[in-house]
Backbone as a printed PyTorch tensor [residue, N CA C, xyz], in Angstrom:
tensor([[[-111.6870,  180.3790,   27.5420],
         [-112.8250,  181.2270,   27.2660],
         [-113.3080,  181.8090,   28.5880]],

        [[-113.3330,  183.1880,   28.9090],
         [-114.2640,  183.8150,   29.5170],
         [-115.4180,  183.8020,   29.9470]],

        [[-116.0580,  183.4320,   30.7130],
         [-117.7570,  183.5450,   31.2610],
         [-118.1230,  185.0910,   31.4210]],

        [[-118.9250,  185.5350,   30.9310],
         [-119.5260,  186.5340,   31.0770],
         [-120.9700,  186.5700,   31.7870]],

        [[-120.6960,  186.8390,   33.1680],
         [-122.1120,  186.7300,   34.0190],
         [-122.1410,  188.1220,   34.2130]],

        [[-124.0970,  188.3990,   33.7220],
         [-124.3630,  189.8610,   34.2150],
         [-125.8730,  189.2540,   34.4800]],

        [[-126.3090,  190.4070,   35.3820],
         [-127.6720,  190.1110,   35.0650],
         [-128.9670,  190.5900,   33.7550]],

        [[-129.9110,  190.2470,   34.0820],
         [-130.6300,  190.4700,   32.5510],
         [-130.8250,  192.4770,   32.3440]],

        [[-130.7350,  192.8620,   33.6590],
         [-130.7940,  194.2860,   32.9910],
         [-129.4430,  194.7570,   32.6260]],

        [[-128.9770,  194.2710,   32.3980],
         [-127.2510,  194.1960,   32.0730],
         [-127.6850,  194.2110,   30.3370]],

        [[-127.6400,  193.1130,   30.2310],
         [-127.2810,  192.1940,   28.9560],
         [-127.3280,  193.3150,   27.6870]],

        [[-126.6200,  193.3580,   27.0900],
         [-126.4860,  193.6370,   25.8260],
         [-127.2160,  193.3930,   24.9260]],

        [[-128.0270,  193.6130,   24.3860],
         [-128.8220,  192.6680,   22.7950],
         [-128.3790,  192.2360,   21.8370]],

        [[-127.1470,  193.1010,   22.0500],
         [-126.5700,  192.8270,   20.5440],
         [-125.4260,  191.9680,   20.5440]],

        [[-124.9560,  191.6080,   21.8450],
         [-123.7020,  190.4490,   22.3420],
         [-124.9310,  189.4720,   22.3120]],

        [[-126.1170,  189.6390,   23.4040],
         [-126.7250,  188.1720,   23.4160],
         [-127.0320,  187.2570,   21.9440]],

        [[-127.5170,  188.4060,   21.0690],
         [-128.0430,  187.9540,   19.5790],
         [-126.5710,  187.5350,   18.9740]],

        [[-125.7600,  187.8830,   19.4710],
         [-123.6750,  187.0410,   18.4400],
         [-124.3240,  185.6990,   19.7130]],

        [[-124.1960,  185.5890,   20.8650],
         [-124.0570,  184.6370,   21.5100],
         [-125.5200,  183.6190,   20.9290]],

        [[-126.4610,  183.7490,   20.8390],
         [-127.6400,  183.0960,   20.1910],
         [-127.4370,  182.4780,   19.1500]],

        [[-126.6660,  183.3430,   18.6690],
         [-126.4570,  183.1530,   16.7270],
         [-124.9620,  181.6060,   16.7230]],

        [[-124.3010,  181.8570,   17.8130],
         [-123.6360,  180.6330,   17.4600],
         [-123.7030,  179.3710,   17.3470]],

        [[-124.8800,  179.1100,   17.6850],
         [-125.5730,  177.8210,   17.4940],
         [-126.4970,  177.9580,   15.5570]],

        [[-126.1230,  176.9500,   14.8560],
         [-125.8430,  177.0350,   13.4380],
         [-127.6470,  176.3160,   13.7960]],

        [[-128.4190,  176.9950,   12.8620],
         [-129.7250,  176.2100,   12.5830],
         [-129.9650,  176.4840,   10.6770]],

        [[-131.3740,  175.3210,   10.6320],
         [-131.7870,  175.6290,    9.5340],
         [-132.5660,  176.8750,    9.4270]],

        [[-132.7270,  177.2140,    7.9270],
         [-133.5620,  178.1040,    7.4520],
         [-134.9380,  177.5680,    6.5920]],

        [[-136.1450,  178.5870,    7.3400],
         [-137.4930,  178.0120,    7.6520],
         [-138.1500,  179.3570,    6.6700]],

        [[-139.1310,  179.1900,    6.1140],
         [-139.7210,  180.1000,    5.7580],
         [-141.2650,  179.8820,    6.2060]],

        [[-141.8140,  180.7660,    7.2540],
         [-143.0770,  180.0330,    7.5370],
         [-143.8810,  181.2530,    7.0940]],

        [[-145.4740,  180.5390,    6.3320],
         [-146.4760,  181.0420,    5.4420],
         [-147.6320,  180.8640,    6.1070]],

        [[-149.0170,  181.7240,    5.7860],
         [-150.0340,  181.6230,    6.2800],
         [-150.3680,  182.7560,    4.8630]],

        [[-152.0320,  182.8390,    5.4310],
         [-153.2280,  183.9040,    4.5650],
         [-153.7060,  184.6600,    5.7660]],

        [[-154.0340,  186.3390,    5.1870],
         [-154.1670,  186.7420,    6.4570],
         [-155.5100,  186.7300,    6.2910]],

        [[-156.4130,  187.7140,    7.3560],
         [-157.4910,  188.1980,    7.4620],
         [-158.1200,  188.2010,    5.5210]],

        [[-157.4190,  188.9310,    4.6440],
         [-158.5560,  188.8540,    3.4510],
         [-157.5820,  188.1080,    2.1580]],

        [[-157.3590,  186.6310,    2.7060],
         [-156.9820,  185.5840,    1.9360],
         [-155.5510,  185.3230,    0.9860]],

        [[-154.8600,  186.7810,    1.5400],
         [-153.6010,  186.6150,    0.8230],
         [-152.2370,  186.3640,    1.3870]],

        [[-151.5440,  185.4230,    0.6380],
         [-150.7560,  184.7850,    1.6240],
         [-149.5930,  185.9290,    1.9700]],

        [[-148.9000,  185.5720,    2.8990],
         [-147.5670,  185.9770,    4.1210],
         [-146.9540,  184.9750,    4.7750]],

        [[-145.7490,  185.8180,    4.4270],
         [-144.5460,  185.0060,    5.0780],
         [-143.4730,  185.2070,    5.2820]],

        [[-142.4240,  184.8200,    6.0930],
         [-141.5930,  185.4280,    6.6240],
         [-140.4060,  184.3580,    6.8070]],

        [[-138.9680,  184.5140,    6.6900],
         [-138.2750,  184.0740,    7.7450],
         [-137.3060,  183.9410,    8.8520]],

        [[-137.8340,  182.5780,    9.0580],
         [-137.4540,  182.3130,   10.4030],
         [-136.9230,  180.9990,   10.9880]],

        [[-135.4420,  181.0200,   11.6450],
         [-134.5760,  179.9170,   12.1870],
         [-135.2260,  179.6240,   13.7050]],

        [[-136.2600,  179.8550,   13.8920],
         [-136.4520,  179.2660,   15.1030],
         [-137.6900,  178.5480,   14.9700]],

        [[-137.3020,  177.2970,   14.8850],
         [-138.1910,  176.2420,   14.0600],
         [-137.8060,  174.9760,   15.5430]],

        [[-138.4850,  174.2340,   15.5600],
         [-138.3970,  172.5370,   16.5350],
         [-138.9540,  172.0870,   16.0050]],

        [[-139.1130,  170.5720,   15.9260],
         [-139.6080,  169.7250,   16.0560],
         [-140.3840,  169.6260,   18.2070]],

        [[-141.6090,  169.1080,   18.0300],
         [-141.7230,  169.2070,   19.3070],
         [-142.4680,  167.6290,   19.9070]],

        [[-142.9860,  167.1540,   19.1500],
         [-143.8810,  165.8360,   19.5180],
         [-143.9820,  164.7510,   18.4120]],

        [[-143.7930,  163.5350,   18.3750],
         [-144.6210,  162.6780,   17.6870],
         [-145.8950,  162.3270,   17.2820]],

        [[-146.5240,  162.0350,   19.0420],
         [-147.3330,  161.5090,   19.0010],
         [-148.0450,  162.7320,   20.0440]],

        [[-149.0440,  164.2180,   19.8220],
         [-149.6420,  163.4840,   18.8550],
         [-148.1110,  164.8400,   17.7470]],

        [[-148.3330,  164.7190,   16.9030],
         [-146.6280,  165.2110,   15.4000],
         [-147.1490,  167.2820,   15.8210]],

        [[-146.0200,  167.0910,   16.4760],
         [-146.2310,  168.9240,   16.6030],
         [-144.9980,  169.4000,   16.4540]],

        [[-145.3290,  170.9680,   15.9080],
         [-143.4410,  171.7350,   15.4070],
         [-144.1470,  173.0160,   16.4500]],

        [[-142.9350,  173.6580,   16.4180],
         [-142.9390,  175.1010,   17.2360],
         [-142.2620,  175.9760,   16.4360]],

        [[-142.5620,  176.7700,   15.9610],
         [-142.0450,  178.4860,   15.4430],
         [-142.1920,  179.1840,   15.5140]],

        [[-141.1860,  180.1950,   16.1330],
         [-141.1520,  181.2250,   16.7450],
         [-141.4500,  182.6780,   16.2980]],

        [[-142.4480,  183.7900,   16.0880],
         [-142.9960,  184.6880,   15.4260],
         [-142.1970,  185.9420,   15.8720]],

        [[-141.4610,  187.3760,   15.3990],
         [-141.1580,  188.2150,   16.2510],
         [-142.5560,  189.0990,   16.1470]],

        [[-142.7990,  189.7940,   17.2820],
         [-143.6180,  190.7480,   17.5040],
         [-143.6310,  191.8040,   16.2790]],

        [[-142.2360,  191.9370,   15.9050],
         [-141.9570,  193.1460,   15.2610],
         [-142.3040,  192.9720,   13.7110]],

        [[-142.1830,  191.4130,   13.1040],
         [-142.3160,  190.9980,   11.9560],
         [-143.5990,  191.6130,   10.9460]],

        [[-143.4290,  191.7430,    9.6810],
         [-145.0180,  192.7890,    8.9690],
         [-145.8440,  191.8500,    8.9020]],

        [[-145.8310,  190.5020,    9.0360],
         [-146.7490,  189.2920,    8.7220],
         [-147.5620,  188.6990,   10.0500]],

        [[-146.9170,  189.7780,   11.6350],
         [-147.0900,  189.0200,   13.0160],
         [-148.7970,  189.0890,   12.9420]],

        [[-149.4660,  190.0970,   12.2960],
         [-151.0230,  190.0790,   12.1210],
         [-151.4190,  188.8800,   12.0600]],

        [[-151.0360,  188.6670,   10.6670],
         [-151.7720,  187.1880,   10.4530],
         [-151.7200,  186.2270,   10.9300]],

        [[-150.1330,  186.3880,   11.4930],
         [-149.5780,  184.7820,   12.2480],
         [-150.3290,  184.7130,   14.0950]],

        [[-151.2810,  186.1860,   14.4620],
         [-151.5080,  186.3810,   15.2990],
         [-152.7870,  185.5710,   15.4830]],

        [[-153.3180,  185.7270,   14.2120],
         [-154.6440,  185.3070,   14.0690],
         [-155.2480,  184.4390,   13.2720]],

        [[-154.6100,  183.5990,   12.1310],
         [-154.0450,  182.4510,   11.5000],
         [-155.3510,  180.9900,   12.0370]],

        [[-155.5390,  180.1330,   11.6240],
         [-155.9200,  179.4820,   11.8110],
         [-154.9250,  177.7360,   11.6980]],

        [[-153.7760,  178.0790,   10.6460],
         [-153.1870,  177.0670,   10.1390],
         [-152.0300,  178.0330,    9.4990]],

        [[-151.1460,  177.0430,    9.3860],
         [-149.7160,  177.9370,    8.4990],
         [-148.8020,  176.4000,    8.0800]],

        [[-148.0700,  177.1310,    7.4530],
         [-146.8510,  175.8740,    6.9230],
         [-145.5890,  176.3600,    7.2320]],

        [[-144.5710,  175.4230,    7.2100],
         [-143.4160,  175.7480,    8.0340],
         [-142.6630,  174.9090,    6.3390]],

        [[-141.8620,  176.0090,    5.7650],
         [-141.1870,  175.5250,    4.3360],
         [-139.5620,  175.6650,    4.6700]],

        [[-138.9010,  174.5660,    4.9640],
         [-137.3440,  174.0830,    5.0470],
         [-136.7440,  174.2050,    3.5200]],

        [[-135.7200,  175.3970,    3.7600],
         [-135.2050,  175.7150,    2.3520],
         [-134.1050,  174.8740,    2.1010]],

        [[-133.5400,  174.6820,    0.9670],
         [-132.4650,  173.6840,    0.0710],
         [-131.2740,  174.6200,   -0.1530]],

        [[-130.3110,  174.0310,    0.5090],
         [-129.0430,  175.2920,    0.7460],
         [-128.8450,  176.1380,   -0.5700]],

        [[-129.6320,  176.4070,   -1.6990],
         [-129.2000,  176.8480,   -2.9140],
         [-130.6330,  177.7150,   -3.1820]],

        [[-131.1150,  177.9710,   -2.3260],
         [-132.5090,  179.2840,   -1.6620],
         [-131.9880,  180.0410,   -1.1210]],

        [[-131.0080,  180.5420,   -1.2380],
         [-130.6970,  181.5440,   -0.1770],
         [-131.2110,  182.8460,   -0.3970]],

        [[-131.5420,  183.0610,   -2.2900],
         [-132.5360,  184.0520,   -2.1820],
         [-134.0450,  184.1450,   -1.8900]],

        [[-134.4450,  183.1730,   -1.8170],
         [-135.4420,  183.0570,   -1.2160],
         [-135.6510,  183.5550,    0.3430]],

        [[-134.7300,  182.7280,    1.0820],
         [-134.4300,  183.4180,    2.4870],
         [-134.3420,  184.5090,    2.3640]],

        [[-134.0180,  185.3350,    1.7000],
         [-133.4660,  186.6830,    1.9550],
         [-135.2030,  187.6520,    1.4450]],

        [[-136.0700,  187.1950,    0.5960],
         [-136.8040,  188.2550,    0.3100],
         [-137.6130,  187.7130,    1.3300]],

        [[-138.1450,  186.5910,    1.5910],
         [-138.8580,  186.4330,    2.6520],
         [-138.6690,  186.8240,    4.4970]],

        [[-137.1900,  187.4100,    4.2830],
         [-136.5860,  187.9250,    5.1690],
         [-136.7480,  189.3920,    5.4800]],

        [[-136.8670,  190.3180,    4.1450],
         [-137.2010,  191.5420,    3.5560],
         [-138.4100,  191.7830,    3.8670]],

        [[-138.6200,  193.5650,    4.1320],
         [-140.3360,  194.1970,    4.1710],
         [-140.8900,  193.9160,    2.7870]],

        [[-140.4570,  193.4330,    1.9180],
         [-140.9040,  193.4760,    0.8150],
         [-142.5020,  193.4590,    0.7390]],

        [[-143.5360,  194.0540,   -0.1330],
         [-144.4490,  193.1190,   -0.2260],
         [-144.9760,  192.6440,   -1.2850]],

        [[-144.0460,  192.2330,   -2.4360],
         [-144.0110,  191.3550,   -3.2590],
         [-143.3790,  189.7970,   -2.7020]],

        [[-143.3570,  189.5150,   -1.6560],
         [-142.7260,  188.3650,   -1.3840],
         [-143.0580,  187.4300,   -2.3610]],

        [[-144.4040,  187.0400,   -2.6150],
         [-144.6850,  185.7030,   -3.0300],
         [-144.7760,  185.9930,   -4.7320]],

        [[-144.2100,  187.4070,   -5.2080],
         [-143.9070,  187.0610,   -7.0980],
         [-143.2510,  186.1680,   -7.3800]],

        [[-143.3630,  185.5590,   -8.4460],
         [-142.8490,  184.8870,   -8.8570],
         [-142.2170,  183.5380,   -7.9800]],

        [[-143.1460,  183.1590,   -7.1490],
         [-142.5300,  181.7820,   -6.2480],
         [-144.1650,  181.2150,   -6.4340]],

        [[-144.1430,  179.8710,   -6.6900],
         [-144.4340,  178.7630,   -6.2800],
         [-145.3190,  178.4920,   -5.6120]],

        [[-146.6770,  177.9520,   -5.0570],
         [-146.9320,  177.7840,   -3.8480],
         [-147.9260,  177.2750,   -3.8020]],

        [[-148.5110,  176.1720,   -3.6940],
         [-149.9270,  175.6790,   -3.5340],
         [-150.6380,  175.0400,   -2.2670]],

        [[-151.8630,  175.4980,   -2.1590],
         [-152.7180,  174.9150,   -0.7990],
         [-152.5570,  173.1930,   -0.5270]],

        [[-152.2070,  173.0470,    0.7450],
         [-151.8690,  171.8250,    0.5640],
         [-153.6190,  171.5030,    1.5330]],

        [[-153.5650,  170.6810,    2.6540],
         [-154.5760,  170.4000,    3.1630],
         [-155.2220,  171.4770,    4.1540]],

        [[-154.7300,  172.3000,    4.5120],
         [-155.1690,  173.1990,    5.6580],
         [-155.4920,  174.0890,    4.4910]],

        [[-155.0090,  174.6710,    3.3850],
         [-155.0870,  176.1530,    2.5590],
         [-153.9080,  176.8120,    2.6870]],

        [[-153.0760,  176.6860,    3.9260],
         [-151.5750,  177.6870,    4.0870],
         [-150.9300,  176.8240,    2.6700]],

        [[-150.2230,  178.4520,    2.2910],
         [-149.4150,  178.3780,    1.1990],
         [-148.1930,  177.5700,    1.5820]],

        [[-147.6410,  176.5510,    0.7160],
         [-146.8250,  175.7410,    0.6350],
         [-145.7900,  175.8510,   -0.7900]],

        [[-144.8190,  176.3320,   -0.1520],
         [-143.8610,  176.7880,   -1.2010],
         [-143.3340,  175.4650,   -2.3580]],

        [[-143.1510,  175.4600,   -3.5080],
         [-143.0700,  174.8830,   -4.7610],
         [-142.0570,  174.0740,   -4.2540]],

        [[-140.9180,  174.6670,   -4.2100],
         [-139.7160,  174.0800,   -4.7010],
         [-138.5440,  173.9680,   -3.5410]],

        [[-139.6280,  173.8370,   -1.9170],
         [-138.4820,  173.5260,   -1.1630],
         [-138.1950,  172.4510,   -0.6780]],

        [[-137.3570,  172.4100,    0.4620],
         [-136.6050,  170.8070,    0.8640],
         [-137.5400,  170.3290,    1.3850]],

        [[-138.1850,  170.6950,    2.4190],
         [-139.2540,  169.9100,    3.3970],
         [-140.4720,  170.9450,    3.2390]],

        [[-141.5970,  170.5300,    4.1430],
         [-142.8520,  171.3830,    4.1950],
         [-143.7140,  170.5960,    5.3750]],

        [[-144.1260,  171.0940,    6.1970],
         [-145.0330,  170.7290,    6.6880],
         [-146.5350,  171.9330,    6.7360]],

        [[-147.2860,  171.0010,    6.7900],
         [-148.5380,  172.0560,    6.5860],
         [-149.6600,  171.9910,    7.7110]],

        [[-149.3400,  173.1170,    9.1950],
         [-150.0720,  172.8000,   10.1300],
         [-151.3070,  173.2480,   10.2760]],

        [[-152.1940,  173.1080,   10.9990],
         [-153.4210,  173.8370,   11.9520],
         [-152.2650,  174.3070,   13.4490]],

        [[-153.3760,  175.2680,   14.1330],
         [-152.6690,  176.1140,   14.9070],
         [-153.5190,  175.1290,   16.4430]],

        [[-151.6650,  174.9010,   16.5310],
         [-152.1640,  173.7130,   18.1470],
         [-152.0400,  174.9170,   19.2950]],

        [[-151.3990,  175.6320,   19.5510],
         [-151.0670,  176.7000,   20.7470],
         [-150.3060,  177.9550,   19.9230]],

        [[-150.5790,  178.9970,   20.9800],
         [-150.2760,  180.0390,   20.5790],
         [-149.6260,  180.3300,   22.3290]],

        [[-148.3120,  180.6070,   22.4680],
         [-147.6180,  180.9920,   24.0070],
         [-146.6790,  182.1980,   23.5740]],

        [[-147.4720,  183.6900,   24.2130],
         [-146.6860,  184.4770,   24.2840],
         [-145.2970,  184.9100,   25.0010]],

        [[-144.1650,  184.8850,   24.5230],
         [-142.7020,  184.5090,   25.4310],
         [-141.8490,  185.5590,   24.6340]],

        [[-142.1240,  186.9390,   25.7050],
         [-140.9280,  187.6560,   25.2570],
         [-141.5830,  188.9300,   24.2780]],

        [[-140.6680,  189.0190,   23.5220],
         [-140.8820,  189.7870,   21.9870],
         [-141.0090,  188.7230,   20.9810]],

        [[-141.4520,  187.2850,   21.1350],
         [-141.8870,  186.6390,   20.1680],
         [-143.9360,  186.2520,   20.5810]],

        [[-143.9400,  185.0570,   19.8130],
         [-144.5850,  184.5740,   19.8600],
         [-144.3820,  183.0010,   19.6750]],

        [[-144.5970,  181.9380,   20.1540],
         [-144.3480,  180.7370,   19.7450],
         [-145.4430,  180.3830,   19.5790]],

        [[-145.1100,  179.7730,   18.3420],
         [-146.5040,  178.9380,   17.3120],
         [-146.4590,  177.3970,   17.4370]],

        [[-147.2700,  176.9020,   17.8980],
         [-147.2320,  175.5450,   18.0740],
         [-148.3580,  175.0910,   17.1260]],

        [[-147.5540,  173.6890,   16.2010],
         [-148.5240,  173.8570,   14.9410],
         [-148.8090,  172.2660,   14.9530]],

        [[-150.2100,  171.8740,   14.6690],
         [-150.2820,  170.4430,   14.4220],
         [-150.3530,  169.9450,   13.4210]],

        [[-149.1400,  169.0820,   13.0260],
         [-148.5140,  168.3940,   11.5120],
         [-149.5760,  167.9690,   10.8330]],

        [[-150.3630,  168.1300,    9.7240],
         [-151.5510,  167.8050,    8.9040],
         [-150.6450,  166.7890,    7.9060]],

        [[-150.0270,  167.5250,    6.8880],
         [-149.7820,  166.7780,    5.8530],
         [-147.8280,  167.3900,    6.0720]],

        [[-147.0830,  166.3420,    5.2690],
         [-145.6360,  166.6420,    5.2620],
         [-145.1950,  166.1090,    3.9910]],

        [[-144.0610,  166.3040,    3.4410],
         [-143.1350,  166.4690,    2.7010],
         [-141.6370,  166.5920,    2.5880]],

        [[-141.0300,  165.6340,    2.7920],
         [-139.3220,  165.7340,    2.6310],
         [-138.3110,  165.3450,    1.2640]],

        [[-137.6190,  166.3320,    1.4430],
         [-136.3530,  165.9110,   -0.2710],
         [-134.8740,  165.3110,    0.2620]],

        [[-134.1020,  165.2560,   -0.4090],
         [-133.1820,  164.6880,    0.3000],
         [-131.8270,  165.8840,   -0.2850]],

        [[-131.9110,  166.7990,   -0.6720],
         [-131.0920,  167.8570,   -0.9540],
         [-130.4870,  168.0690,    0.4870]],

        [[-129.3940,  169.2210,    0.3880],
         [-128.5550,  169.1620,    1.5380],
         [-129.8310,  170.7280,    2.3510]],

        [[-129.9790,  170.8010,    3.2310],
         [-130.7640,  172.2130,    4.0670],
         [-129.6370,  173.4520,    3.8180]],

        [[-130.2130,  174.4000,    3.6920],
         [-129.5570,  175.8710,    3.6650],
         [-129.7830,  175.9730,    5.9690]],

        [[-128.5580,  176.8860,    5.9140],
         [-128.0870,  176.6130,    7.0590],
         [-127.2530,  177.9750,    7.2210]],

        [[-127.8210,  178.4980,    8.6560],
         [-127.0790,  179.8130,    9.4250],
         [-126.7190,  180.1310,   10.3480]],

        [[-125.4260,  180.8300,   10.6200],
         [-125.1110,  180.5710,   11.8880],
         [-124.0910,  181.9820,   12.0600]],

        [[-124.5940,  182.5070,   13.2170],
         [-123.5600,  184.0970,   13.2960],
         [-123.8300,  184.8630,   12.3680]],

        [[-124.9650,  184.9300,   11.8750],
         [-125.5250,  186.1230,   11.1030],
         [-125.2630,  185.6410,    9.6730]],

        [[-125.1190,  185.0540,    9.5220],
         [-124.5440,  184.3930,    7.6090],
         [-125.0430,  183.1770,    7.3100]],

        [[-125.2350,  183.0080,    6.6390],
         [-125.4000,  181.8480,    5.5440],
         [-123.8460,  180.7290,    6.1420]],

        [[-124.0760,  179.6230,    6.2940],
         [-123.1940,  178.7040,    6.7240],
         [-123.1700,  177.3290,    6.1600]],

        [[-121.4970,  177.1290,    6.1280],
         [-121.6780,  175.9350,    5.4560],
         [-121.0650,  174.8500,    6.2630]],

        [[-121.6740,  173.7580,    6.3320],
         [-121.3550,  172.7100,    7.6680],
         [-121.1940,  171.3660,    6.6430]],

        [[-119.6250,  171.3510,    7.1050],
         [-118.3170,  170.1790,    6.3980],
         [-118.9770,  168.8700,    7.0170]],

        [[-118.7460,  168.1400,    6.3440],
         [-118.9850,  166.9800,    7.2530],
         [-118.0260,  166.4450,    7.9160]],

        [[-117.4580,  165.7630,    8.8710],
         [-116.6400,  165.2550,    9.6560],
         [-116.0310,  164.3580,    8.7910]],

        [[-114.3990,  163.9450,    9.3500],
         [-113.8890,  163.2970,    8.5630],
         [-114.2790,  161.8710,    8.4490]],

        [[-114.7670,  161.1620,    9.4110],
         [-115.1970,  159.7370,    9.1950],
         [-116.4520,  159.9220,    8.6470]],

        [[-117.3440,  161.2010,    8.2000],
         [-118.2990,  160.6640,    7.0630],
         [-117.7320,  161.3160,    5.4490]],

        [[-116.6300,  161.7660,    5.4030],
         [-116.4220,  162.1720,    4.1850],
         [-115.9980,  160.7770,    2.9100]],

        [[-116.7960,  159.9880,    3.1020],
         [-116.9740,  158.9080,    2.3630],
         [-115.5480,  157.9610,    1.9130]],

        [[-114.5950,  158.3480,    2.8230],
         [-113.3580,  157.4310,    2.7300],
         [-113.8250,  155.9780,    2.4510]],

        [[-112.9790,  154.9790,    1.9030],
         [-113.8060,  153.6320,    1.9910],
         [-112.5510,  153.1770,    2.0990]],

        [[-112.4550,  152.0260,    3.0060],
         [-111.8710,  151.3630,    3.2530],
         [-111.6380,  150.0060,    2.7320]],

        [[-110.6260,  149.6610,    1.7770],
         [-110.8260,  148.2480,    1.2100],
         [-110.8500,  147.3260,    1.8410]],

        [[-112.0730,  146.2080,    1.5120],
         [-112.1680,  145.2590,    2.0610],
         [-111.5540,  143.9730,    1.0760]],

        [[-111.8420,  142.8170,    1.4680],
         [-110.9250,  141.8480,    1.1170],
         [-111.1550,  141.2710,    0.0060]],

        [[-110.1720,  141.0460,   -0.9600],
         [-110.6440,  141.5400,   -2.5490],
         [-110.5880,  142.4540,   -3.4290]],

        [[-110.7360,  143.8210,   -3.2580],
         [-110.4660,  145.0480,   -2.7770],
         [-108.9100,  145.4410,   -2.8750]],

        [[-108.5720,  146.1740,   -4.0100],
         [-106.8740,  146.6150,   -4.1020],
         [-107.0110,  148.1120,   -4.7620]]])
């Protein structure tokens, strides 16, 4: 493999975003209410985990996004981990649409941010930091209330929807033990 060193007024956007994209993450749909109480949301793979103690996540906002208003000025939001079999979901919440939230699901959990029905995980934050970096925004959110399923995560990587095999020593081979024929 090739190294490609340039400097940053060099760089390409559109090589860096293939080179970004090869690292496979989950898919996040993060929600808030704006200024006159109606919810928004958008998504977005740039999600962390960031602290335990005290329980903080980070997600990343683009400048450019139709929802960056609210997420600008937000008090609390939820961060909703989709179930690899959402993929339309990802996709309208991905969309200018602004019917996003027909026909989906969603109830106030402890903060008021909308918390989607029927996904894998949820956490439902208050707004710990707000650090402007770039053409995003990073949202640093403090974990109120949570929620996990045990379904497999919807997952992307290089611009697509991705599906991640499991390795051969967990593909549930079993090995007989003694007794066992």
């Amino acid at each position: 493999m090739a190294a490609i060193q340039v400097t940053e007024a060099q760089f390409d956007s559109a090589a860096l975003r293939r080179a970004f994209g090869s690292f496979p993450t989950g898919v996040t749909v993060v929600t808030t209410l704006d200024a006159d109480g109606r919810p928004r949301g958008m998504t977005a793979n740039s999600f962390a985990s960031v602290s335990l103690d005290p329980a903080l996540l980070l997600v990343c906002i683009g400048h450019g996004a139709a929802s960056f208003s609210a997420f600008a000025q937000c008090r609390s939001f939820a961060v909703n981990m989709l179930r690899d079999d959402q993929q339309d979901v990802s996709s309208r919440f991905a969309s200018k649409s602004a019917m996003k939230f027909a026909g989906i699901g969603y109830t106030a959990r402890h903060t008021g941010a909308p918390v989607l029905d029927d996904c894998l995980t949820w956490f439902d934050c208050t707004v710990h930091q707000r650090v402007c970096a770039g053409d995003h925004t990073v949202l640093f959110g403090h974990v109120q209330q949570f929620c996990t399923g045990h379904a497999a995560p919807l997952r992307f990587s290089r611009g697509r929807y991705a599906e991640v095999r499991p390795r051969r020593s967990d593909r549930g081979t079993e090995t007989p033990t003694r007794g066992q024929q």
